[in-house]
Biopython code that builds the backbone (N, CA, C, O; Angstrom):
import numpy as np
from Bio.PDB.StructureBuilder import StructureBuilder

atoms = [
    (1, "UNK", "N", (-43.788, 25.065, -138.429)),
    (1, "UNK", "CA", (-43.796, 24.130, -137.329)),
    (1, "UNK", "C", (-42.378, 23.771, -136.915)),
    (1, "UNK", "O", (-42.248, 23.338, -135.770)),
    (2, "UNK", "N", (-41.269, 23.891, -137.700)),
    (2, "UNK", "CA", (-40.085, 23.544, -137.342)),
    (2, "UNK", "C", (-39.737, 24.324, -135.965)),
    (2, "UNK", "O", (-39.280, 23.756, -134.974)),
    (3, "UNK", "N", (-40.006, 25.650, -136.044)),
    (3, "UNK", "CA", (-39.380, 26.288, -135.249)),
    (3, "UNK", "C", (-40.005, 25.750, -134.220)),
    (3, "UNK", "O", (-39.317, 25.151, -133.395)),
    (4, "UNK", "N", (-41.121, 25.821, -134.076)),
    (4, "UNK", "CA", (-42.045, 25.048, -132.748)),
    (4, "UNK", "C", (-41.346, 23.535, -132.435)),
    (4, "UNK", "O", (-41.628, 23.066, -131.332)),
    (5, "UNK", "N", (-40.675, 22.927, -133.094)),
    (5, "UNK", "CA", (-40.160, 21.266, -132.467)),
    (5, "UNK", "C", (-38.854, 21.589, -132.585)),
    (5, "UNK", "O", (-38.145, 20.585, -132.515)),
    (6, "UNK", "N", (-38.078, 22.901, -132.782)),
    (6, "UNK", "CA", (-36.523, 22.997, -132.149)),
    (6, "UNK", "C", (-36.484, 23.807, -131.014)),
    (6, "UNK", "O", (-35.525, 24.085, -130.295)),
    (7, "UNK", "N", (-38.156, 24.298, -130.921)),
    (7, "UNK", "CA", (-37.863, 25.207, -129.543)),
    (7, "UNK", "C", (-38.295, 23.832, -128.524)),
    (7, "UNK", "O", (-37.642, 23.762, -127.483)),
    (8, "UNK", "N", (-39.010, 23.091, -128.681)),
    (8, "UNK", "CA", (-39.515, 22.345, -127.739)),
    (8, "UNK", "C", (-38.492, 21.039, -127.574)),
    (8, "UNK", "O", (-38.668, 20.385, -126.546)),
    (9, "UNK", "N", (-37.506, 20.618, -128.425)),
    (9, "UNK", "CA", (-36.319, 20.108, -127.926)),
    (9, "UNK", "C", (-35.390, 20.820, -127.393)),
    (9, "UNK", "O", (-34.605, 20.037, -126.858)),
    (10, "UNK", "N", (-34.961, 22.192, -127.210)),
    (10, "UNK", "CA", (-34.387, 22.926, -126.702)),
    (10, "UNK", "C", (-34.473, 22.818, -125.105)),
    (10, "UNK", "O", (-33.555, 22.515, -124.342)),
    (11, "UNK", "N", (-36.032, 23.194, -124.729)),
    (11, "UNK", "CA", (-37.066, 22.982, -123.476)),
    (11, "UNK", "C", (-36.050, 21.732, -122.997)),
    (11, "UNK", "O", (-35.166, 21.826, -122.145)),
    (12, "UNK", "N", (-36.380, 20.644, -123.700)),
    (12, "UNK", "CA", (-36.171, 19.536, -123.251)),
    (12, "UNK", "C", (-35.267, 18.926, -122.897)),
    (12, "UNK", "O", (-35.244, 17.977, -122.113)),
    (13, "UNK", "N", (-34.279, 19.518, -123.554)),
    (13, "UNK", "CA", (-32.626, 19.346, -123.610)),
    (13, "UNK", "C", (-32.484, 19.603, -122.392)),
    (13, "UNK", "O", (-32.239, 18.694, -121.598)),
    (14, "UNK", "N", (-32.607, 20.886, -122.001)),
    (14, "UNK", "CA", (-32.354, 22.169, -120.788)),
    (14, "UNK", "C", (-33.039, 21.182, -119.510)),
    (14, "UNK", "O", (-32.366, 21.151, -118.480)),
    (15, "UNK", "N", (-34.081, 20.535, -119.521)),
    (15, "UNK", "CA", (-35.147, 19.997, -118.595)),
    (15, "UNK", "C", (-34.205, 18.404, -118.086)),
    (15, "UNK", "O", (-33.827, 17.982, -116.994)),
    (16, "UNK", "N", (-34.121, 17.954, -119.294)),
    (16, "UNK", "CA", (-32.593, 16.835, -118.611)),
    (16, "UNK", "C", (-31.500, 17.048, -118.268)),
    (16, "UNK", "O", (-31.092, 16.402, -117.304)),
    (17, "UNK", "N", (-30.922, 17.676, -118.682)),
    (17, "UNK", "CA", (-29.457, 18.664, -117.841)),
    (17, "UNK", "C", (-29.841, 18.739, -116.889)),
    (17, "UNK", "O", (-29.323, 17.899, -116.153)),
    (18, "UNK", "N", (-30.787, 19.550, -116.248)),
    (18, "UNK", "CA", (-30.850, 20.269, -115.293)),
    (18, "UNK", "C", (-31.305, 18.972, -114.188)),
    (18, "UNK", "O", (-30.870, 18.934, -113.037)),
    (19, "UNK", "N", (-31.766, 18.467, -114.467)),
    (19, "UNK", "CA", (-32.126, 17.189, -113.911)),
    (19, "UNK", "C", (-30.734, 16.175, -113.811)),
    (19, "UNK", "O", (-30.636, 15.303, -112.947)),
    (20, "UNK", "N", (-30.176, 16.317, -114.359)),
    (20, "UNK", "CA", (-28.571, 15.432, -114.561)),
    (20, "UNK", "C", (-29.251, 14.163, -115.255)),
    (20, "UNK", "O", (-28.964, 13.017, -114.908)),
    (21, "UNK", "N", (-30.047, 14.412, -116.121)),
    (21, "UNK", "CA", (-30.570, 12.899, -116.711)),
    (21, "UNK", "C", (-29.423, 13.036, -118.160)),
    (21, "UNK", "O", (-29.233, 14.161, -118.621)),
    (22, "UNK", "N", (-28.797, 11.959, -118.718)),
    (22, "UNK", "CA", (-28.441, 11.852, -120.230)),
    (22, "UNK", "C", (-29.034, 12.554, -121.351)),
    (22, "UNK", "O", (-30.247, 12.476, -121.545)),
    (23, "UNK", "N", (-28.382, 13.136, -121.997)),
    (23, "UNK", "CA", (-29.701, 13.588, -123.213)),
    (23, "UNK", "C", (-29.568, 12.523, -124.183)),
    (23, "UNK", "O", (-28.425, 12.273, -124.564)),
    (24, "UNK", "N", (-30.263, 12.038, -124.522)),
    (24, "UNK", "CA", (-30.657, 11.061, -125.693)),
    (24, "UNK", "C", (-31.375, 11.627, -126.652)),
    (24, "UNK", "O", (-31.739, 12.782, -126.429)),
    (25, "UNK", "N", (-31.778, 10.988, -127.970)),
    (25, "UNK", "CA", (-32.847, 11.470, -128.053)),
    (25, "UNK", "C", (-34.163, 10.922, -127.579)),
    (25, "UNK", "O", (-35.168, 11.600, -127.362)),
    (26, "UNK", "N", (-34.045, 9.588, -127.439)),
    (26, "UNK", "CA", (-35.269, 8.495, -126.485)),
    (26, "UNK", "C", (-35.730, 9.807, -125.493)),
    (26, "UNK", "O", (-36.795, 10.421, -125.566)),
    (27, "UNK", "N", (-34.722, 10.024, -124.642)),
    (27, "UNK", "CA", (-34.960, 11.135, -123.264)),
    (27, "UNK", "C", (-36.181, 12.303, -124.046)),
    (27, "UNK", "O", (-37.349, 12.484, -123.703)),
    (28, "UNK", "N", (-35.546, 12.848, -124.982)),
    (28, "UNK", "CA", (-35.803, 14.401, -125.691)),
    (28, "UNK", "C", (-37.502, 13.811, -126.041)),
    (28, "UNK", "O", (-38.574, 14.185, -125.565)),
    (29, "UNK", "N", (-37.236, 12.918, -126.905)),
    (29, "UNK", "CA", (-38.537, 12.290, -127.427)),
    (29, "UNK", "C", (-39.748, 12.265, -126.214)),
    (29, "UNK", "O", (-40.868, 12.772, -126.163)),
    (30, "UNK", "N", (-39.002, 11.469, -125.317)),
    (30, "UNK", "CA", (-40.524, 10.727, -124.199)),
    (30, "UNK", "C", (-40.522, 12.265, -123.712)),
    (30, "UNK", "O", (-41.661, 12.325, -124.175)),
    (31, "UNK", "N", (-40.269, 13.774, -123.128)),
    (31, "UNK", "CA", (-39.612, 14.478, -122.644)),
    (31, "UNK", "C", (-41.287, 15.430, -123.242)),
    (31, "UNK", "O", (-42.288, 15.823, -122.642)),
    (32, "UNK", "N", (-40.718, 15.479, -125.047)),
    (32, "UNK", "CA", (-42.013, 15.843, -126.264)),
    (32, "UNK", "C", (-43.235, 15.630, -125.836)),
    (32, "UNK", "O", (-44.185, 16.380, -125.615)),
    (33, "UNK", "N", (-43.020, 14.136, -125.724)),
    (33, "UNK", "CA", (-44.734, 13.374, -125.679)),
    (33, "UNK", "C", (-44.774, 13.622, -124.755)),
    (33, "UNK", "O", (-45.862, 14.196, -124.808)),
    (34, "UNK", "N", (-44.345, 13.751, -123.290)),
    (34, "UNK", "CA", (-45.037, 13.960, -122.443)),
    (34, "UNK", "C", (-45.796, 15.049, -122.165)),
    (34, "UNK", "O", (-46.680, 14.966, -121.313)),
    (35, "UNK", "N", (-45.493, 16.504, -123.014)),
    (35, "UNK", "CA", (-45.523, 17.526, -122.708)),
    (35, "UNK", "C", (-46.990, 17.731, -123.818)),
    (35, "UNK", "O", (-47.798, 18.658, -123.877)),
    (36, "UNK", "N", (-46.896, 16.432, -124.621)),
    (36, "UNK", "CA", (-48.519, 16.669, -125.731)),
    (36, "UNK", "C", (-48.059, 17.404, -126.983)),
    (36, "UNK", "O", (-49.005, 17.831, -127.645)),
    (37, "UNK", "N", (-47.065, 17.617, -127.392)),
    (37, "UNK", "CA", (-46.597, 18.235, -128.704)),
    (37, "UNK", "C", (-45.951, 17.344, -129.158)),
    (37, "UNK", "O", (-45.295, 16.463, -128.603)),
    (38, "UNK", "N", (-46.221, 17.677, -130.684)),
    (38, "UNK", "CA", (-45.482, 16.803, -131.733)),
    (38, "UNK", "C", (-44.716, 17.259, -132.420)),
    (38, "UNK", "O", (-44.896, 18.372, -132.915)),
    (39, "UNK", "N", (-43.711, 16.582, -132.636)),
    (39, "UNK", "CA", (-42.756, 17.119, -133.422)),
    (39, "UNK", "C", (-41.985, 16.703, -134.104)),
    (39, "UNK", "O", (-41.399, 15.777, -133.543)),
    (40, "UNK", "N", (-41.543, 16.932, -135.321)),
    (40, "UNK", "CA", (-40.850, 15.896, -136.421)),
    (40, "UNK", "C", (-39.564, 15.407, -136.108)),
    (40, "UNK", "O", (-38.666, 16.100, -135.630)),
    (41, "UNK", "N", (-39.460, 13.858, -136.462)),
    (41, "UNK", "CA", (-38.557, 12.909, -135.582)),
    (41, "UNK", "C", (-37.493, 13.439, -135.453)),
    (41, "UNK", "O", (-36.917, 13.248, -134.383)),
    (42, "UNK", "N", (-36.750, 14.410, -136.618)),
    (42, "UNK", "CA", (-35.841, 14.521, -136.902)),
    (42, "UNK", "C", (-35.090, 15.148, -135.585)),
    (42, "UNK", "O", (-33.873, 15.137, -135.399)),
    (43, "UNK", "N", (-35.750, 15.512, -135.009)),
    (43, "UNK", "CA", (-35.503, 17.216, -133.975)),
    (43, "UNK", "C", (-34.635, 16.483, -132.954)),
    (43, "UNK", "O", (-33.418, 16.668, -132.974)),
    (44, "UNK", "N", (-35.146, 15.729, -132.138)),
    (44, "UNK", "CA", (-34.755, 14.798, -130.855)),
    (44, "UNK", "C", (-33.199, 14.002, -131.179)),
    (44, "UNK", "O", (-32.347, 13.912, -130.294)),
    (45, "UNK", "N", (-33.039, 13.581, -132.255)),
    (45, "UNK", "CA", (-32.376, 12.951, -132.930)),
    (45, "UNK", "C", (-30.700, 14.155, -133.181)),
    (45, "UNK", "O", (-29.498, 13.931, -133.040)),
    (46, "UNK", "N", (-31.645, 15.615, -133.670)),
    (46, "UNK", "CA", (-30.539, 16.150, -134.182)),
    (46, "UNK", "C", (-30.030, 16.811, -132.491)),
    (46, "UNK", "O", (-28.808, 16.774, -132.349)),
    (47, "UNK", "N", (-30.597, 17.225, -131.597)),
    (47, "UNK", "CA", (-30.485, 17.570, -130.903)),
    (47, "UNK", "C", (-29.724, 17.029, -129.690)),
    (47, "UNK", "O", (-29.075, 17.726, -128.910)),
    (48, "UNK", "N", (-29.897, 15.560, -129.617)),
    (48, "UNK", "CA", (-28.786, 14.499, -128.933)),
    (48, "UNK", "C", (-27.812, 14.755, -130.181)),
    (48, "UNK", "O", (-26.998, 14.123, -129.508)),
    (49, "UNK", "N", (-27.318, 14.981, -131.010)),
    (49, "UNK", "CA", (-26.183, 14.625, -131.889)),
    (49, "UNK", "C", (-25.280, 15.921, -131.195)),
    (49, "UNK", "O", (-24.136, 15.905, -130.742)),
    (50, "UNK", "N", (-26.238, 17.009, -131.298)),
    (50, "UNK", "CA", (-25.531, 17.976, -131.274)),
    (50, "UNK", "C", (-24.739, 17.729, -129.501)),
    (50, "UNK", "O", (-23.535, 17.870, -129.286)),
    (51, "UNK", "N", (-25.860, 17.318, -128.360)),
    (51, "UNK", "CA", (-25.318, 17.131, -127.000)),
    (51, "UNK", "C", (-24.018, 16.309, -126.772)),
    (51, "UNK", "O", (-23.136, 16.440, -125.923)),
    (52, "UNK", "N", (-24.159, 15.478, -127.725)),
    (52, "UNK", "CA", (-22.810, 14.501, -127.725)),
    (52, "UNK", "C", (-21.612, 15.155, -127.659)),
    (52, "UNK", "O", (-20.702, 14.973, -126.850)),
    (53, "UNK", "N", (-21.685, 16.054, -128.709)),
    (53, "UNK", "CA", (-20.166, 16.692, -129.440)),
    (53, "UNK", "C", (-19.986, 18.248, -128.219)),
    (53, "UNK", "O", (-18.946, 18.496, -127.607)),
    (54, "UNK", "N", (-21.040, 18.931, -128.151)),
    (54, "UNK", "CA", (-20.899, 20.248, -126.988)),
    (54, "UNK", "C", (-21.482, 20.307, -125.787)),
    (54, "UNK", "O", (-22.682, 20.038, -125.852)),
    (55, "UNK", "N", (-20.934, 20.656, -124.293)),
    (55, "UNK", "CA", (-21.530, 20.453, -123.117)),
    (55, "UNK", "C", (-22.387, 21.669, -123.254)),
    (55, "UNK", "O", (-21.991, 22.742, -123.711)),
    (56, "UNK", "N", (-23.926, 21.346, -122.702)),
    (56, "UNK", "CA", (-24.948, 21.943, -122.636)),
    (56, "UNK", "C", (-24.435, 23.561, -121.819)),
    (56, "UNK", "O", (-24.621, 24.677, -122.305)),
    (57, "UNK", "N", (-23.952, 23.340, -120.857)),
    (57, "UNK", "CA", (-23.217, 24.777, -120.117)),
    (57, "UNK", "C", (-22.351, 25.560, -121.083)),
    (57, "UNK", "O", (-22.392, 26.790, -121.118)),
    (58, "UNK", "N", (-21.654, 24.917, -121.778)),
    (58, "UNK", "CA", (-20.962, 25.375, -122.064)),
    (58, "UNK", "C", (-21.599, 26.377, -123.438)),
    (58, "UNK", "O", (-21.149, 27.489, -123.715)),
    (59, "UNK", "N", (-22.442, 25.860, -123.995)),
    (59, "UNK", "CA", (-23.240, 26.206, -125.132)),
    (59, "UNK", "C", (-24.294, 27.650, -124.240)),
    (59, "UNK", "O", (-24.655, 28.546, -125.002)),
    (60, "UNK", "N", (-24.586, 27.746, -123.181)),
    (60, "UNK", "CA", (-25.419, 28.717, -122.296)),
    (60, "UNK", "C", (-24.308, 29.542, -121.847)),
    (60, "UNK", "O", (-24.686, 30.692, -121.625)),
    (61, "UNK", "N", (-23.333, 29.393, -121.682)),
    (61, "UNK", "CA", (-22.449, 30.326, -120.939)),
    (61, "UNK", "C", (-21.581, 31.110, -122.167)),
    (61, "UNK", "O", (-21.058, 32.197, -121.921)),
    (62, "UNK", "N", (-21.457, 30.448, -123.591)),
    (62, "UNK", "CA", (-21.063, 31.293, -124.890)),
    (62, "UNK", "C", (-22.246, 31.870, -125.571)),
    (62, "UNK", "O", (-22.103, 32.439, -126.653)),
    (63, "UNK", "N", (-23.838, 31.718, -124.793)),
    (63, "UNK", "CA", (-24.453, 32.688, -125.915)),
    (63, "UNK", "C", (-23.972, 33.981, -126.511)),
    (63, "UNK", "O", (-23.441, 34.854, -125.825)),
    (64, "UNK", "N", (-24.152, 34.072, -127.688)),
    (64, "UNK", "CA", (-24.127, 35.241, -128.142)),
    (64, "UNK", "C", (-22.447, 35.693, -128.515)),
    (64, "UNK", "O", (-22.140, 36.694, -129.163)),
    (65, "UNK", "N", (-21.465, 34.675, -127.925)),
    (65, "UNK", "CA", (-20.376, 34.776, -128.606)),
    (65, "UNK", "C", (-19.966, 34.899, -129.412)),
    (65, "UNK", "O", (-18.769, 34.704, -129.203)),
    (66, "UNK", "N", (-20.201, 35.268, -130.970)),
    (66, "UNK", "CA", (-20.071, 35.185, -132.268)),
    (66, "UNK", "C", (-18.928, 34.531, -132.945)),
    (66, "UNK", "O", (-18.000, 34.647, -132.145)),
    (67, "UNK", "N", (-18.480, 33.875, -134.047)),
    (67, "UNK", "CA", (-17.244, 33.966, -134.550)),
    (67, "UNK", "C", (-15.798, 34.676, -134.358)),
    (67, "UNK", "O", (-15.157, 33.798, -133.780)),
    (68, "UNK", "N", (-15.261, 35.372, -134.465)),
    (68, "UNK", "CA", (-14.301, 36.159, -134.614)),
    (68, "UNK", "C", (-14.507, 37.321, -134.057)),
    (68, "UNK", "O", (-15.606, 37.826, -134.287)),
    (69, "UNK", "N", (-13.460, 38.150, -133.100)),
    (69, "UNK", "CA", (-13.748, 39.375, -132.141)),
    (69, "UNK", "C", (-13.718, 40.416, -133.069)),
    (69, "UNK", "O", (-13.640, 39.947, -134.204)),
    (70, "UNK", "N", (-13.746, 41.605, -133.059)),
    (70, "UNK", "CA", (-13.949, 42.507, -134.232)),
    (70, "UNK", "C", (-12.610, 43.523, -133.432)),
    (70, "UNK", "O", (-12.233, 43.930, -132.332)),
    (71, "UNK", "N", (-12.307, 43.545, -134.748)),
    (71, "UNK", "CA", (-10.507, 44.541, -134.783)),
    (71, "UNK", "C", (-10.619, 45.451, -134.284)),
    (71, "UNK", "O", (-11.564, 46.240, -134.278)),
    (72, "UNK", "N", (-9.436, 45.477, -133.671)),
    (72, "UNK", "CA", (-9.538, 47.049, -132.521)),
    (72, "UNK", "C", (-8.653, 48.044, -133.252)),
    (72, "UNK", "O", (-7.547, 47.507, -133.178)),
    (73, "UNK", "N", (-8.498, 49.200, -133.924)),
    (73, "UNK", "CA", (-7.741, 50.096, -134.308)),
    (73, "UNK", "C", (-7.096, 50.539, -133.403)),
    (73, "UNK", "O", (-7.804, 50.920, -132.471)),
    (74, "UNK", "N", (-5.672, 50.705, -133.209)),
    (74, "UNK", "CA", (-5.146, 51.514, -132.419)),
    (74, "UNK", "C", (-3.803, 52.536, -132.989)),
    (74, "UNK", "O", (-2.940, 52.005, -133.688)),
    (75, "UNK", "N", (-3.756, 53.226, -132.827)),
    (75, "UNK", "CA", (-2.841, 54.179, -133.864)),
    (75, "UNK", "C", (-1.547, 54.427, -133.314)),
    (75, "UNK", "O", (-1.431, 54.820, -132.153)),
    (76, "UNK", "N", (-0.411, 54.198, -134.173)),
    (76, "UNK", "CA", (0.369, 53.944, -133.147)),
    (76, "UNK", "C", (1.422, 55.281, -133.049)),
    (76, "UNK", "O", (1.926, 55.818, -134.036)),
    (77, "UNK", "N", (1.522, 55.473, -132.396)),
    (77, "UNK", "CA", (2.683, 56.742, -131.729)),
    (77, "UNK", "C", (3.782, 57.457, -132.401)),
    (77, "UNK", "O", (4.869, 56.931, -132.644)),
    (78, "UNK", "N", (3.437, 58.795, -132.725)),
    (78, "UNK", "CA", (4.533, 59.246, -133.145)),
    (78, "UNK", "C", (5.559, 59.603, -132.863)),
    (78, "UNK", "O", (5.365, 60.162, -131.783)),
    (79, "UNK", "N", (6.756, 59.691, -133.128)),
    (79, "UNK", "CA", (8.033, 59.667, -132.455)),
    (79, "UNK", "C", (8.201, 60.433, -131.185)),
    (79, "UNK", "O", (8.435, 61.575, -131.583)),
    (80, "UNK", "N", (8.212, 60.446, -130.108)),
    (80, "UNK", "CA", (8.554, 61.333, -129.155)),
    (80, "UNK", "C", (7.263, 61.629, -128.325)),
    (80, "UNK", "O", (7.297, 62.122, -127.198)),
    (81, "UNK", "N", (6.097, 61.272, -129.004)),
    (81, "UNK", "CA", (5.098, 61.526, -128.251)),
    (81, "UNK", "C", (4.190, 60.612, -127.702)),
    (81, "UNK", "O", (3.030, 60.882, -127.389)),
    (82, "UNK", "N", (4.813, 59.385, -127.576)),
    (82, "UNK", "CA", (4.430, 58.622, -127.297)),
    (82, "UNK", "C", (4.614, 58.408, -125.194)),
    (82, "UNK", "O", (3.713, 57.850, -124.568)),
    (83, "UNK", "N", (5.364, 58.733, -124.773)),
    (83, "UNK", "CA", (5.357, 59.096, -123.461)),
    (83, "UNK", "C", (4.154, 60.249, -122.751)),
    (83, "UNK", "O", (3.449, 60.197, -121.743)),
    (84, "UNK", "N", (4.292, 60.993, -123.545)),
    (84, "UNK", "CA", (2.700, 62.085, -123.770)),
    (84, "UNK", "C", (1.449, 61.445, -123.816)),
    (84, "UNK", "O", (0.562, 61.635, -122.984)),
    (85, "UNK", "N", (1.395, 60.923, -124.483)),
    (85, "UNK", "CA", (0.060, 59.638, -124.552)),
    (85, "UNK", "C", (-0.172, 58.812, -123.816)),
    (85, "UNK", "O", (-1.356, 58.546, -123.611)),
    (86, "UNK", "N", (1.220, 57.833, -122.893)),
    (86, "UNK", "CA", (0.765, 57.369, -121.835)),
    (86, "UNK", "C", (0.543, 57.785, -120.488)),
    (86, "UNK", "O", (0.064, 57.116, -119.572)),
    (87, "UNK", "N", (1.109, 59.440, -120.467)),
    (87, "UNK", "CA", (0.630, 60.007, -119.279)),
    (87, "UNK", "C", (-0.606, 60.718, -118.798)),
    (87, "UNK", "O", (-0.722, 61.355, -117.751)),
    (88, "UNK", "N", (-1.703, 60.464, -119.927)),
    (88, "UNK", "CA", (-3.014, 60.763, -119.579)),
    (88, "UNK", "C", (-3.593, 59.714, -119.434)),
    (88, "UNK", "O", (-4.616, 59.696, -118.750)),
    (89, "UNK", "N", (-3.084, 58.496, -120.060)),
    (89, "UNK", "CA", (-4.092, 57.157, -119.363)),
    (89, "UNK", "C", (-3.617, 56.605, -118.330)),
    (89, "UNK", "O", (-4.449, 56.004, -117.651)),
    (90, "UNK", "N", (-1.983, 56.592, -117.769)),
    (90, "UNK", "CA", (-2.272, 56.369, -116.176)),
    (90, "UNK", "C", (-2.456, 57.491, -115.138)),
    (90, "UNK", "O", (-2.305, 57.374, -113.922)),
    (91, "UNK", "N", (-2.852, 58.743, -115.908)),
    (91, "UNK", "CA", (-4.144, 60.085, -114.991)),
    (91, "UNK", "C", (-5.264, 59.168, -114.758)),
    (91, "UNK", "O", (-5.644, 58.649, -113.708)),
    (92, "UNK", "N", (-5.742, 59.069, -116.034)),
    (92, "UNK", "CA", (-7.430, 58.337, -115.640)),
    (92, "UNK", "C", (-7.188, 57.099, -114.861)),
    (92, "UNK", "O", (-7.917, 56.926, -113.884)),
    (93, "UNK", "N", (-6.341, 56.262, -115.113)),
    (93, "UNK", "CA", (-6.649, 55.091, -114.097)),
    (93, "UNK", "C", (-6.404, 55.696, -112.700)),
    (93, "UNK", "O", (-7.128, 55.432, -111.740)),
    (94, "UNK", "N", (-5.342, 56.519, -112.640)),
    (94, "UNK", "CA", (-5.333, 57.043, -110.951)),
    (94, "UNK", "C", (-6.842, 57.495, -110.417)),
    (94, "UNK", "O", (-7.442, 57.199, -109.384)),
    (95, "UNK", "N", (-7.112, 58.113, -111.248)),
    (95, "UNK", "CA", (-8.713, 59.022, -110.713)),
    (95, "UNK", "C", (-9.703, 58.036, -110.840)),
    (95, "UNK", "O", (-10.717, 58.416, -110.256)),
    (96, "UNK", "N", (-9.849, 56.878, -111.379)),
    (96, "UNK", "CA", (-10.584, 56.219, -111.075)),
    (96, "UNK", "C", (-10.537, 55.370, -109.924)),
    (96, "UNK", "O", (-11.586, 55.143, -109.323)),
    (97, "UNK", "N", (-9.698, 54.984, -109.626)),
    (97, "UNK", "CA", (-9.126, 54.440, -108.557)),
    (97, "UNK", "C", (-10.045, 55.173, -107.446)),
    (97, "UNK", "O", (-10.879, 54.718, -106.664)),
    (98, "UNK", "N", (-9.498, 56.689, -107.715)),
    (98, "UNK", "CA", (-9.840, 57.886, -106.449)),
    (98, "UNK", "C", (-11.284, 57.523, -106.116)),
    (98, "UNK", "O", (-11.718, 57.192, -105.013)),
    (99, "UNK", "N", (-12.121, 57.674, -107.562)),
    (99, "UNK", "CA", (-13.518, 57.724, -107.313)),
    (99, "UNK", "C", (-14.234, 56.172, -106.638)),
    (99, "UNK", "O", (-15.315, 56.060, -106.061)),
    (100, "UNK", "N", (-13.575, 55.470, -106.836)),
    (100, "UNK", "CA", (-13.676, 53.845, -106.140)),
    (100, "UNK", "C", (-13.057, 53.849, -104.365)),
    (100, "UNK", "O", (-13.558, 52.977, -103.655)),
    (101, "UNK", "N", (-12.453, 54.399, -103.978)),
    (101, "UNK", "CA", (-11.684, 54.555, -102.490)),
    (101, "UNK", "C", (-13.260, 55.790, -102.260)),
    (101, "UNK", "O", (-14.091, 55.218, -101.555)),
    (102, "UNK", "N", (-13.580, 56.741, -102.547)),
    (102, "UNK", "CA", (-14.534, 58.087, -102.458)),
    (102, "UNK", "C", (-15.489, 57.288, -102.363)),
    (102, "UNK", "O", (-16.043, 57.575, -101.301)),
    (103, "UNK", "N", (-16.295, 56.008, -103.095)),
    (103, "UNK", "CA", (-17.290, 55.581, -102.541)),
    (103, "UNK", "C", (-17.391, 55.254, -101.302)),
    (103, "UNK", "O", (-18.097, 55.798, -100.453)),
    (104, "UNK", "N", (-16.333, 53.913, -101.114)),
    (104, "UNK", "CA", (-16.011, 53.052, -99.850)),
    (104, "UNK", "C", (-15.779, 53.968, -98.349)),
    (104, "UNK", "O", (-15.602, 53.553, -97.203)),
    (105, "UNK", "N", (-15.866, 55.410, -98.903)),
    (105, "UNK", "CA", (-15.539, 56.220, -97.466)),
    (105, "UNK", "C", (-16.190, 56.742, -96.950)),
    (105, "UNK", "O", (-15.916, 57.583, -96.094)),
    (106, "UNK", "N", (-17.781, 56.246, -97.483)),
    (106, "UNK", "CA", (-19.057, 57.597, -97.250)),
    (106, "UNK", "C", (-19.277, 56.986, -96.095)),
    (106, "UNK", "O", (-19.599, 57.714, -95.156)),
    (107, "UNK", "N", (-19.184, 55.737, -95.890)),
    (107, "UNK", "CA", (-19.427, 55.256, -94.292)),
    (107, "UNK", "C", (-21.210, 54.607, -94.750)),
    (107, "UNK", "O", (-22.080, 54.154, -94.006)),
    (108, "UNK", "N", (-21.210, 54.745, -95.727)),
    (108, "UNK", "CA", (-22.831, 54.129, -95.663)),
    (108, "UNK", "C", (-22.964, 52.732, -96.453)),
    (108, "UNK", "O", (-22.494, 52.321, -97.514)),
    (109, "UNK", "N", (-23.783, 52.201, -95.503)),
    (109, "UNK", "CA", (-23.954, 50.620, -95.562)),
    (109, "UNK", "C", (-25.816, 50.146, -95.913)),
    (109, "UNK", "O", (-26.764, 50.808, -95.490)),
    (110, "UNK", "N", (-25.897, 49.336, -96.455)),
    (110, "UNK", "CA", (-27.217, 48.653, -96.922)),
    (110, "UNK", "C", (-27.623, 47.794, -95.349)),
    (110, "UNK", "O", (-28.771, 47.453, -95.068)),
    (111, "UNK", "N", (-26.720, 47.616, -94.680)),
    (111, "UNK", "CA", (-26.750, 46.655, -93.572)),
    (111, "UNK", "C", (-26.726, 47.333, -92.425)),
    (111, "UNK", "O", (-27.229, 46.719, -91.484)),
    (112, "UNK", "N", (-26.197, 48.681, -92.128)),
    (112, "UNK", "CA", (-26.025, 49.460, -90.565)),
    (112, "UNK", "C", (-27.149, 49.790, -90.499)),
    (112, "UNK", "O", (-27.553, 50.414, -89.518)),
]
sb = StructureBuilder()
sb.init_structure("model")
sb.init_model(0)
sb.init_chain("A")
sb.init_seg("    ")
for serial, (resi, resn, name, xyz) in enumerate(atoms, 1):
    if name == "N":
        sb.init_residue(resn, " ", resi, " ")
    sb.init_atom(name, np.array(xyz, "f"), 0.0, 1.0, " ", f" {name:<3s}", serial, name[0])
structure = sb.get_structure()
């Protein structure tokens, strides 16, 4: 049942935001009952604690952000050939470029 009264303060959280009402937990609570589910006090309670300390957007716009970015290997250049190496990656950025100008020239529109 827990999971069922942190998804349904979740609902509720989201349902006063969006409304520009305060989140409380009073709000979260009457929010519950109105909706006919019950759910252990604790939920409403932990759920304004948490609104206090992080803006609701801001918590929707980092889903899925994790902890710490994961290390990028990059190997670094051996003497002299390192000019060699950067002249095939500004090839590809040129040609991509190309293939971006090659769309924009077909002359065809969603709107003509």
């Amino acid at each position: 049942m827990s999971s069922v009264g942190e998804l349904v303060c979740t609902y509720a959280a989201l349902l006063l935001y969006d409304d520009g009402i305060p989140i409380t937990a009073e709000k979260i609570a009457t929010v519950v009952k109105a909706a006919n589910i019950s759910v252990e006090s604790y939920w409403p309670s932990l759920f304004a604690k948490l609104f206090e300390k992080r803006d609701v957007e801001d918590l929707i716009l980092n889903v899925g952000t994790g902890g710490g970015g994961a290390a990028v290997a990059v190997a670094a250049p051996v003497a002299g050939g390192g000019a060699a190496a950067a002249a095939p990656a500004a090839e590809e950025k040129k040609e991509e470029k190309k293939e971006e100008s090659d769309d924009e020239d077909l002359g065809l529109s969603l709107f003509d």
